[in-house]
C-alpha positions in Angstrom: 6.5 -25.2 -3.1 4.2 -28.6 -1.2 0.7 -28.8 -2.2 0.0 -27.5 1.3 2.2 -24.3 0.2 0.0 -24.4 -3.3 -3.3 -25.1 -1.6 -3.2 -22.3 0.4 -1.8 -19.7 -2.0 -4.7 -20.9 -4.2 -7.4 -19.8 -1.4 -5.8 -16.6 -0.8 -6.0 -16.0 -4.3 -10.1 -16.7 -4.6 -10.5 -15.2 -1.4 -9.0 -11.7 -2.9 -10.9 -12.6 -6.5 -14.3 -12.9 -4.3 -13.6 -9.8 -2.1 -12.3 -7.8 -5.6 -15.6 -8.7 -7.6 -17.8 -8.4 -4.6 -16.2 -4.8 -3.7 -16.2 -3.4 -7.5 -19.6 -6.0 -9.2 -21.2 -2.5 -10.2 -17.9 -1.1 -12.5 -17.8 -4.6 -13.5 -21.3 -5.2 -14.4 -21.4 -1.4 -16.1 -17.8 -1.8 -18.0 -16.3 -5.0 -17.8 -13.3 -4.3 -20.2 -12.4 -1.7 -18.2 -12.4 -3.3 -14.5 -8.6 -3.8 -14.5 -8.0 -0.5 -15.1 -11.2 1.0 -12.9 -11.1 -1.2 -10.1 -7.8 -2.7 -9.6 -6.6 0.7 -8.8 -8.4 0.1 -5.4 -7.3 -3.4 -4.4 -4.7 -3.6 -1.1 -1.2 -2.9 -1.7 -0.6 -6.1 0.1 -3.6 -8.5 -1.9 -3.2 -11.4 -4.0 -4.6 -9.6 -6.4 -2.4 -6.8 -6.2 0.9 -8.8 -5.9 -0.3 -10.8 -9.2 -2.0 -8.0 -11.5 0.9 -4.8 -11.3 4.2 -6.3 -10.0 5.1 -2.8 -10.3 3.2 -1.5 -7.1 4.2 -4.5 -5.1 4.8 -4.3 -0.9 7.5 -7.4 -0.4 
């Protein structure tokens, strides 16, 4: 992978982190621990966030 390749793979990654926390701040604010288990369940299929966080559900 370049750093181009890494640079960009790292934006798409904080631009899912920002739309994740943005989408679900009031779980996250009321239950922290659980906002993998709460909130996650709502991300994309297709998101960074997804694709990193449960491998199990991912879209290749």
């Amino acid at each position: 992978m370049t750093n181009a390749e890494k640079g960009k793979s790292i934006c798409a990654f904080a631009g899912d982190i920002k739309r994740f926390v943005l989408q679900n701040q009031y779980i996250i604010g009321k239950a922290p621990l659980q906002t993998y288990y709460s909130a996650l369940v709502f991300a994309p299929k297709r998101s960074v966030i997804m694709y990193m966080f449960k491998p199990e559900d991912r879209i290749e």
